[in-house]
C-alpha positions, 0 to 999 in steps of 0.5 A, spaced: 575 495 507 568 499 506 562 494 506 560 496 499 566 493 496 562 486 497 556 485 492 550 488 489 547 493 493 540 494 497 534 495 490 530 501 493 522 500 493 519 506 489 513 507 485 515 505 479 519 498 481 518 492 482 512 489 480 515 485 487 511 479 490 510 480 497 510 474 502 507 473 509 509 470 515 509 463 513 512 463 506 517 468 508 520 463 512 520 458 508 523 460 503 528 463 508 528 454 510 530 453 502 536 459 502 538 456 508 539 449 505 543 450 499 548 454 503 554 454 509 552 454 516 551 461 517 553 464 510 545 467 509 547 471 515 552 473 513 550 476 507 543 479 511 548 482 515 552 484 510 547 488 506 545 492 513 552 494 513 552 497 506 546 501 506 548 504 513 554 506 510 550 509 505 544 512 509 550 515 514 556 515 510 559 520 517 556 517 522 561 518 529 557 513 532 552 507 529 548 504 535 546 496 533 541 493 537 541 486 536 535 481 539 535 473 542 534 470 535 536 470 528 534 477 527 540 479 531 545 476 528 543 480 522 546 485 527 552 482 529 554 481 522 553 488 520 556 491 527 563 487 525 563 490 518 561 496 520 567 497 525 572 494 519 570 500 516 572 505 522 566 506 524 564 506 531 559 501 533 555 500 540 552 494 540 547 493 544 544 486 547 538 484 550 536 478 552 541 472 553 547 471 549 547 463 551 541 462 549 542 463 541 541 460 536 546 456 532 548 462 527 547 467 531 551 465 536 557 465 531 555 472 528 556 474 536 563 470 537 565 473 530 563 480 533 566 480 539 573 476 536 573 483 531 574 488 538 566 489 538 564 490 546 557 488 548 553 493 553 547 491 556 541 495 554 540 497 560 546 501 561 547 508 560 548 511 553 552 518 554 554 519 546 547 521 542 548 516 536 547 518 529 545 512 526 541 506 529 540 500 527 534 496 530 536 488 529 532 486 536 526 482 532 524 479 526 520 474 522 521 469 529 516 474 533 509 472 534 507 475 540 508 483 543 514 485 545 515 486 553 519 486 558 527 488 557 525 488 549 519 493 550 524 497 553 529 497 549 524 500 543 522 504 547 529 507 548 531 506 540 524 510 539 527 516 544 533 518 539 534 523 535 538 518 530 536 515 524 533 508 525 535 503 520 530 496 522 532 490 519 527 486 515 521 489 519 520 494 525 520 490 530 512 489 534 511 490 526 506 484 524 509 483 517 502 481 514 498 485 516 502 492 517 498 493 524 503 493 531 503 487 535 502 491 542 504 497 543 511 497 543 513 498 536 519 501 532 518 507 529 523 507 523 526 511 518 528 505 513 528 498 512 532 493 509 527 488 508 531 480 507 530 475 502 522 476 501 518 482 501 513 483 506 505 485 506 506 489 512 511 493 510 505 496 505 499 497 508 496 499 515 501 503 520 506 499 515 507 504 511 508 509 516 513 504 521 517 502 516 519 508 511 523 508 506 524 501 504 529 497 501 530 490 499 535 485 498 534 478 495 541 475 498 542 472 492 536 467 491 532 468 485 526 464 486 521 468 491 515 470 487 513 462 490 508 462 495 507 470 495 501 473 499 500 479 493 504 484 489 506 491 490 505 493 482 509 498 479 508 503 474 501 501 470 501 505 462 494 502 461 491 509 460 496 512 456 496 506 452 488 506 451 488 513 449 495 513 444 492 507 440 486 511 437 487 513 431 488 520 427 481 519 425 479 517 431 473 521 435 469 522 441 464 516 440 471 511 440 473 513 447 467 511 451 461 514 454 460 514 463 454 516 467 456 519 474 450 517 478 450 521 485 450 528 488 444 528 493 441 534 496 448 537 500 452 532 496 453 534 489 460 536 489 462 529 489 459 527 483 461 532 480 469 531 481 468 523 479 465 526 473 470 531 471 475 526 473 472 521 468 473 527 463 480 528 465 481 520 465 479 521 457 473 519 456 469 522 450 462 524 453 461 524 461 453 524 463 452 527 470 446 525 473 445 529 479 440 527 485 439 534 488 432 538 485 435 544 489 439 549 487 446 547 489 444 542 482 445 546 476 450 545 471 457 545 472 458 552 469 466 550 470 466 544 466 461 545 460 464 539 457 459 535 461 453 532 459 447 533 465 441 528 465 436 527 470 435 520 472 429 519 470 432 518 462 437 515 464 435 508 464 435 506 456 442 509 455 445 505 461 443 499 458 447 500 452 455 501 452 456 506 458 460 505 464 456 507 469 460 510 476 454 510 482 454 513 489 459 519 489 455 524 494 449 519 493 446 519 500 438 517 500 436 518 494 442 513 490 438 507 493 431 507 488 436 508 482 441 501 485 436 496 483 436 497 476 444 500 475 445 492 478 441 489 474 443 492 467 449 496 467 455 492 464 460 496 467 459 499 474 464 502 479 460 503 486 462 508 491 460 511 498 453 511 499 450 506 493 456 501 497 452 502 504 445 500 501 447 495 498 450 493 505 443 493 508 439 490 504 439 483 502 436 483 495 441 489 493 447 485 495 444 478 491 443 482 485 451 485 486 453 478 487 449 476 481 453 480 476 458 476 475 454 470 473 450 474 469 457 477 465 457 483 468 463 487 471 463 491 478 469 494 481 467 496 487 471 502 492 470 502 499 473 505 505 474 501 511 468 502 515 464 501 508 468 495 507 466 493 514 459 494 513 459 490 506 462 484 511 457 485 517 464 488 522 468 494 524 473 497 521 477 496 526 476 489 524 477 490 517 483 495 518 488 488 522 488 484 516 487 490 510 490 483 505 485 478 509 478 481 508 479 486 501 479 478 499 474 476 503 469 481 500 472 480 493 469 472 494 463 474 497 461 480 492 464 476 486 467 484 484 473 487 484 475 491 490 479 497 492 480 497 499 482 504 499 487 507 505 494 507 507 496 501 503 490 501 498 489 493 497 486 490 491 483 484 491 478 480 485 476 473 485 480 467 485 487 473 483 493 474 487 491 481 491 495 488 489 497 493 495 498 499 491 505 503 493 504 510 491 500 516 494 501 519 501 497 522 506 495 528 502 490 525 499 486 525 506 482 529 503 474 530 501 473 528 495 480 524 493 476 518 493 470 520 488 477 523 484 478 515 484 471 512 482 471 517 476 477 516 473 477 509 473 470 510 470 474 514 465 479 509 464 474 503 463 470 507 458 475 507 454 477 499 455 472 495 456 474 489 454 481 489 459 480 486 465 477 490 471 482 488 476 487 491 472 484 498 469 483 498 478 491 496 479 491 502 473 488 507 477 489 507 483 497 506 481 496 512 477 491 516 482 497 515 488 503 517 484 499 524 482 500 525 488 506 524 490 508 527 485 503 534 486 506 534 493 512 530 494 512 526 500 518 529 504 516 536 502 507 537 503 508 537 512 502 535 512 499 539 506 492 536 504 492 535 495 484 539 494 481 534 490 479 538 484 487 540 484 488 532 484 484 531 477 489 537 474 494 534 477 492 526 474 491 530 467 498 532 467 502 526 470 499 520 467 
């Protein structure tokens, strides 16, 4: 009997999915304590294993052989269920042990029993595999690891990662940490799929996650109450800037959308303010300020982009008190530094990026001012990059990159600001909110000038809603700032292809 005649199928994550709530370790596991309480001895095992066998019928629906590699825990009974389903379903199973069958716990070992009962042979996993598998299923650890894989179980990652198959990881990559998406050591599967169980997993989101687990897949088992505990949310499709900009009416103008003051493009730099701002503009901003920092020639007007308006600075102060929103540091070098004093003081709205994050990091009294914004009623998203981030905390980014969620968080609560820790897995935190780890986008936007693309359409975005919550209309563009991407070079087909930046404010224009 094929595997799929059996309940729902596994949901695919996808940009557009969701929202889904993300559990860490310990919440994850507990709600893994309530399921099991409400069932038979061994029935969410069988389910789990279950839905692995589905989704591998599904992902290689003639593989000749399927290699299920099956770990001392409960992770590897998961495998053992989905190794005998498999085998009903005339498909030949290797299975492969590591570790100590007598040593199981209780589930797990009746999934073994059960296992071998259906004519399935355990091989060491030290023996010699002659035959090249098509599919392979890596069920050695799961939640229940806490300490780097070594030994017999390093090995045997080393050897899932040597073949050619595809790799189907079970609830996470085993050496992954699910809450962080770094690897525990250096032994980590590197998988094609995931089928994450019960709960949804950060890790599996952010850092190297997002390169470890590939495609991912979900399955609830069943059990409908996960969003309990849950450490952050993957958002899903946000329609705030179509929405702001179809709500004008016919008899709307160019005042009704908003203004935005770029602020930025030192000497060498001016490139970068003029991407945020053009960004601005193609977010749907009706009138766009550029101040450039740079007195050279490199200064001029953006003969590409007539509709912007250039202001020196030095006019700029009065307006920048009234209703727009300001958008600080693209490309600001040096020479932001004299002009943060009073866009901290008196702008309402104020996105900070690049080189106006880095000042503030070094001067005490611009960060007092930062932190004193809120209490003055005054909104800031700020949108640094790890090592940015890093110098805001006083770490390293490697620091910062080992716990995306923690310190994203962190450094909302410290700047009383909203905070787009950009990367793989960009994470979105605001006091006293539940984080975001935004799904979409790919390595194509590891380019100059993406994150200055960012800064202004959020800018654009915010022009047009100020009264929405800061965090949200952040969640918004960063969503729909990834999802430009992915759509202007698909994930399977850019090969390393970079998304220039101006091709990405196009590419924004025409996708939101």
């Amino acid at each position: 009997m094929s595997p799929r005649a059996h309940g729902r199928f596994p949901h695919r994550i996808t940009n557009d999915s969701g929202p889904w709530p993300l559990h860490a370790g310990a919440a994850a596991k507990a709600l893994e304590v309530r399921a099991l309480a409400r069932g038979a001895p061994g029935e969410l095992m069988e389910r789990a294993g279950l839905a692995v066998a589905k989704l591998a019928r599904a992902l290689a629906p003639s593989a000749r052989q399927v290699q299920v590699w099956c770990g001392p825990g409960n992770n590897g009974g998961d495998g053992y269920v989905a190794a005998r389903w498999l085998s009903q379903s005339s498909t030949a199973v290797r299975l492969i042990e590591c570790g100590t069958p007598g040593n199981l716990p209780a589930d797990a070992a009746r999934a073994r029993e059960l296992a071998l009962a259906a004519g399935l042979t355990p091989h060491p996993a030290e023996e010699h595999i002659a035959e090249p598998p098509d599919l392979v299923i890596d069920a050695l650890l799961g939640l229940g690891a806490t300490r780097p894989p070594a030994g017999g179980l390093a090995s045997a990652i080393a050897c899932i990662n040597a073949q050619r198959a595809t790799v189907l990881a079970v609830d996470l990559p085993s050496g992954l940490q699910p809450d962080t998406g770094q690897p525990m050591g250096d032994a980590v599967v590197r998988a094609h799929h995931t089928l994450s169980l019960l709960s949804l997993k950060p890790g599996l989101f952010t850092g190297a996650g997002r390169d470890l687990a590939g495609a991912v897949w979900f399955d609830e088992l069943g059990c409908h109450d996960n969003e309990d505990g849950a450490a952050a949310w993957a958002p899903t499709a946000r329609l705030l800037g179509p929405a702001v900009r179809s709500a004008l009416p016919h008899a709307s103008h160019k005042g009704r959308r908003g203004d935005v003051w770029v602020v930025g493009g030192a000497a060498g730099m001016v490139g970068a303010a003029r991407l945020a701002a053009r960004a601005a503009l193609a977010a749907g901003a009706g009138r766009v300020y550029l101040s450039v920092l740079s007195e050279g020639p490199d200064s001029a007007i953006d003969a590409n982009r007539p509709e912007l308006m250039h202001r020196p600075y030095s006019i700029a102060g009065p307006l920048l008190r009234l209703s727009a929103t300001v958008v600080a540091g693209c490309g600001g070098s040096e020479a932001v530094r004299d002009c943060l004093p009073a866009l901290l003081s008196e702008s309402s709205r104020l996105v900070l990026d690049a080189d106006a994050l880095n000042h503030v990091a070094r001067e005490p009294a611009l960060m007092r001012l930062l932190r004193g914004r809120a209490g003055r009623g005054q909104a800031t998203v700020l949108t640094p990059h790890p090592l940015e981030a890093a110098r805001l905390l006083g770490t390293d980014s490697a620091t910062v990159q080992a716990h995306r969620l923690l310190h994203a968080a962190t450094l909302a609560e410290r700047t009383q600001a909203v905070v787009v820790l950009k990367g793989s897995g960009t994470v979105l935190a605001a006091p006293g909110t539940l984080p975001s780890i935004n799904p979409s986008g790919h390595a194509a936007l590891a380019t100059a000038g993406t994150g200055d693309v960012l800064a202004g359409w959020l800018g654009g975005l915010w022009a047009q809603a100020p009264e929405a919550s800061p965090f949200e209309l952040a969640c918004a563009a960063t969503w729909q700032h990834g999802h430009a991407a992915d759509v202007a070079r698909p994930p399977a087909q850019h090969r390393g292809a970079p998304l220039l930046a101006d091709d990405l404010i196009v590419a924004l224009a025409d996708t939101v």
